[in-house]
N, C-alpha and C positions, 0 to 999 in steps of 0.2 A: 479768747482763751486767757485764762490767768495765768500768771506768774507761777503762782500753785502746780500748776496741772503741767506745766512747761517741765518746773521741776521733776514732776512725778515720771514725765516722759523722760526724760535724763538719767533718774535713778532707776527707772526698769531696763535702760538699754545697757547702762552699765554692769547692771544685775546678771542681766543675759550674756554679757561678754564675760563675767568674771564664771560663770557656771557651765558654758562654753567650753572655758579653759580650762576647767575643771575637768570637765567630761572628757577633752582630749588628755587631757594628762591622765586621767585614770584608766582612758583609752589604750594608749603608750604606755603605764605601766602593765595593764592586764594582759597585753601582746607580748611584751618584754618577757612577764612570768610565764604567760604558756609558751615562749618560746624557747625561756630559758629549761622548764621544765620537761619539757618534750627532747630538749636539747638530752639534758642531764639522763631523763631515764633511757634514752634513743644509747647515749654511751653505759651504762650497766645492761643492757641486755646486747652488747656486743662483744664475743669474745675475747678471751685475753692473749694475751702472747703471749701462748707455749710450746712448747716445741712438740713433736709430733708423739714421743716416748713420755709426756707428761715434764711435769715439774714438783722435783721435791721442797717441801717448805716446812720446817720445824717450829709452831708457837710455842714459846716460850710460856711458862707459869706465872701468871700475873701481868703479861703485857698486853697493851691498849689495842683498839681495833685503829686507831691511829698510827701505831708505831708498826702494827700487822703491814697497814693499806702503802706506810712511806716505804719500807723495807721491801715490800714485791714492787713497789715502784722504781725503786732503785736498783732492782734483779732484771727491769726490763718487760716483767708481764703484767702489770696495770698503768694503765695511763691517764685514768684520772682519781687519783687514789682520793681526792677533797669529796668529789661525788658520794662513792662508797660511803665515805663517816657520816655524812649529811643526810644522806638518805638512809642509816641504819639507826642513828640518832633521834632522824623527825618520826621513824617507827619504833622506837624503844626496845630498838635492837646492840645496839652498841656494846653491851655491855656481858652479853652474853654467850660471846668466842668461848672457847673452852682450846686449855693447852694439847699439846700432841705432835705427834709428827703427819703430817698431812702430805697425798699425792693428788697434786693438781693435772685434772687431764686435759686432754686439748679439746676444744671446743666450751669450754669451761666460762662461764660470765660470769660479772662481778656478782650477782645479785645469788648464784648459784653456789660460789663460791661461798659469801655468806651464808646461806642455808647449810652447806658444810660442813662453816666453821663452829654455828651455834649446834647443828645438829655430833659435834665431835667426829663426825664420819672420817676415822685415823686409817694410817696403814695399817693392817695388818700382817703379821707375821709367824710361817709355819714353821712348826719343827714335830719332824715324826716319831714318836716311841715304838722301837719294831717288834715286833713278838721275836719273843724267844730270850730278849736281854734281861740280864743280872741288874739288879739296882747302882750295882756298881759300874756298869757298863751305861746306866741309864743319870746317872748321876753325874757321869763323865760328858756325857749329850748338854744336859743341861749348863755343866759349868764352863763349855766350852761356845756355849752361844752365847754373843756382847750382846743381844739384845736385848737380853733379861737382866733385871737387874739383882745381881749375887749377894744373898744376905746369908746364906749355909754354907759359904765356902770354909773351909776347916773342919768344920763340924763332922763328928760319928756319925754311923746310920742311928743309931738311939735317940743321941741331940735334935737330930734333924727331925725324928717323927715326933718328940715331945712336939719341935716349933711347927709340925704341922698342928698339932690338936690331937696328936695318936701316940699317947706315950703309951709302951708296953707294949706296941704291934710292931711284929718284924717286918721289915719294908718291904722284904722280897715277895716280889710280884701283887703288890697294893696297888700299883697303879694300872691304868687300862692303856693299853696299846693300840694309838691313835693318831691323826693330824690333828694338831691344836693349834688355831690361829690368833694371835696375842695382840695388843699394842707395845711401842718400843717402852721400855722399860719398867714392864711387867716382874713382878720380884718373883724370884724362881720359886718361893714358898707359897705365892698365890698359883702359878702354872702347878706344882704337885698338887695341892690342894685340888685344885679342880680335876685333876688326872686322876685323883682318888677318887674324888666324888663319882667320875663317869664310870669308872669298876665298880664302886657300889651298888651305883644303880641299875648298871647292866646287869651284875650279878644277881642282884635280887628279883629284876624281874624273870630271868631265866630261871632261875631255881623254883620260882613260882609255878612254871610251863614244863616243867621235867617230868621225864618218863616217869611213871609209877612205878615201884620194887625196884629202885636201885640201889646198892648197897652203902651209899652216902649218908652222915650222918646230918649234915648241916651244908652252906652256901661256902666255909672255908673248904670244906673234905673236897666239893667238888673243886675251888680253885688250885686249890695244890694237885689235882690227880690233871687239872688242864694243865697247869705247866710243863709234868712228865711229860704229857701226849704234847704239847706245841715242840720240846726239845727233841721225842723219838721220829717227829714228821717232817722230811725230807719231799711227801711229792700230799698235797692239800688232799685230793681225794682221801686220802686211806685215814683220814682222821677218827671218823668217826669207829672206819672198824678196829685202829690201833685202841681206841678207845675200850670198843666191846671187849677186846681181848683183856685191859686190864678188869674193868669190870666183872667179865666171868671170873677173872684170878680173884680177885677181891671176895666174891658169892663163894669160891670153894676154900677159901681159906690160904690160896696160895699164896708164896712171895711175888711180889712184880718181879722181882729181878732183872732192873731198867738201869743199864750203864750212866744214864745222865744223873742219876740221883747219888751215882758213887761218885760222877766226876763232881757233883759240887761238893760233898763231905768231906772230899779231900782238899778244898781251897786250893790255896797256890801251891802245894805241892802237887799238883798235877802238871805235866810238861806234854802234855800232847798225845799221851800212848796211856793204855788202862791196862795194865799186868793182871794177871792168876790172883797174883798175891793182895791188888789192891782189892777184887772183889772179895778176899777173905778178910780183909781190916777192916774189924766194925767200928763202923760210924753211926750217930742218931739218920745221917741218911742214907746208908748201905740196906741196899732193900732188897740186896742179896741174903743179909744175915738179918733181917727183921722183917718181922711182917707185918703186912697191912702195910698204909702211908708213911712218907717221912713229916717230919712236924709242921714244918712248913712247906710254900713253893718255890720251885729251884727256879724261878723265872719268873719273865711278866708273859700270862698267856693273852695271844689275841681273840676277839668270838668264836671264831672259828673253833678254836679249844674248846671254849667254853660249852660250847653250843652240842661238840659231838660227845661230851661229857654227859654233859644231860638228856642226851638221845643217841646212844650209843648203837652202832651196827654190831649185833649178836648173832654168829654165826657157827657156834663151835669153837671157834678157834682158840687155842689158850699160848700161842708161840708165834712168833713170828722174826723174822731174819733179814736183814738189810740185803738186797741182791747188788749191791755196790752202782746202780743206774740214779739213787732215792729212793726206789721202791722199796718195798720189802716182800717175801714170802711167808704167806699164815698157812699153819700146820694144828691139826685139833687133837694131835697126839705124840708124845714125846720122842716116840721112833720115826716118824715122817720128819719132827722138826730137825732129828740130831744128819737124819739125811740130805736135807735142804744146807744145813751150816756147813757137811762136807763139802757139798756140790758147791758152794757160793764162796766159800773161803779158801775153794784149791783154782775156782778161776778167780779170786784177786790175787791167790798168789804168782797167778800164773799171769795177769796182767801188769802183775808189780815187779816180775824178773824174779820173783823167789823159788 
């Protein structure tokens, strides 16, 4: 054997040791990384620590998913907040949080949480408009919830429908009477806005689907004859037939002669009682002393207005009388009704000690 070949023996064993160590080292690292990695996603798909009622958490506008993950670290419900950034990062997710107020529920993982946070899935928040309220009544709802944020405070009903995009429409009863669920700091002009929009559209497609031959001219005629009926209905059945009754008035050319329509003409001078005298002071909305509709509606009507308005129960009757329960009594002739208001008006007085 030569010297050569000795060599050549030397340098392959060497070879084999240094590629060996290689292998084990590459060995040890690839265990290291599936272990670490196994490790890390094993902690994002375990839940966080929240309490059993959830956990509220506010991001902020502009802040990092870094400053998100230290911050719930620091409240006690992530415990490995380094994981989270790394692993929304090596996805090319980082960067796509979106601010809000967020409710974290329990059972919640990191990985879920981010889907969350990029999907903006916020709280949301209800507040109801009731049928039967004045703008002003509905205006007071609005400016009284901190969760919206107030950009009409001050402002006239005028001012306020220019900043919706409705200059020259009288507010009353523009809006639709609904639960509306918001995120926090929703400006009160985008929550009307959308509150108009859902009357509009209700409106229009019911008007589309209304009885034939009714004496309405257009989709306002009908909103303002639903307000009448949402403010004269005390028990939901009888909608549709207080309905027919104005209707029929409407077809014979009668007055409605609807107390709700005097009580709004009179604004703030009303105090709770409607005299003789008020129903002789004409107003644009005494519909005692005018006929046909008043200009506008004296309310926000709910569908249910809406709806018996445009499918009225027609029965004769042209009168009808509150029985003091909610109910009322329909009469299809003027001598029956003036006998029903005796009978019903000497037992309230007789239930009132009068």
């Amino acid at each position: 054997m030569t010297e050569s070949d000795d060599n050549n023996r030397t340098g392959s064993r060497k070879l084999m040791r240094v590629l060996s160590g290689v292998v084990i080292v590459l060995l040890v690292v690839t265990a290291a990384t599936a272990w670490f990695i196994v490790g890390q996603r094993r902690a994002l798909d375990q839940p966080l620590a929240v309490p059993t009622g959830g956990f509220d958490y506010t991001l902020p506008a502009g802040a990092s998913l870094n400053r998100v993950t230290q911050e719930l670290a620091a409240s006690g419900v992530l415990a490995h907040p380094r994981s989270l950034v790394v692993y929304a990062r090596w996805h090319g997710r980082a960067g796509a949080i979106k601010a809000g107020e967020y409710r974290i529920e329990a059972g919640t993982t990191p990985l879920t949480l981010l889907d969350q946070l990029i999907a903006g899935r916020v709280v949301q928040h209800a507040l109801t408009l009731v049928e039967g309220w004045t703008f002003k009544q509905l205006m007071a709802a609005v400016a009284a919830d901190q969760r919206l944020e107030h950009t009409l405070s001050g402002l006239a009903p005028d001012a306020i429908m220019t900043r919706l995009g409705l200059a020259g429409v009288h507010p009353e009863g523009q809006f639709f009477a609904n639960t509306y669920f918001f995120p926090r700091d929703t400006s009160d002009a985008a929550f009307l806005r959308r509150a108009h929009a859902a009357l509009s559209d209700f409106l229009s497609d019911s008007w589309a689907k209304r009885d034939q031959g009714l004496p309405l001219k257009s989709p306002q005629e009908a909103l303002i004859l639903a307000s009448i009926v949402e403010k004269e209905t005390g028990e939901a059945t009888e909608r549709p037939r207080i309905a027919g009754v104005f209707i029929e008035r409407l077809r014979k050319g009668m007055r409605l002669e609807t107390d709700p329509t005097v009580i709004y003409g009179m604004g703030d001078a009303f105090d709770g009682n409607i005299r003789r005298r008020d129903l002789r002071t004409d107003t644009p909305y005494n519909t005692y002393t005018r006929k046909g509709l008043p200009p506008t509606p004296i309310a926000m009507p709910g569908a249910a207005a809406i709806h018996a308005v445009l499918h009225p129960q027609s029965d004769g009757a042209l009168f009808f009388v509150a029985k003091g329960d909610g109910s009322h009594h329909f009469s299809a002739t003027y001598e029956e009704h003036q006998q029903a208001v005796n009978r019903y008006q000497k037992r309230r007085r007789r239930s009132s000690g009068g």
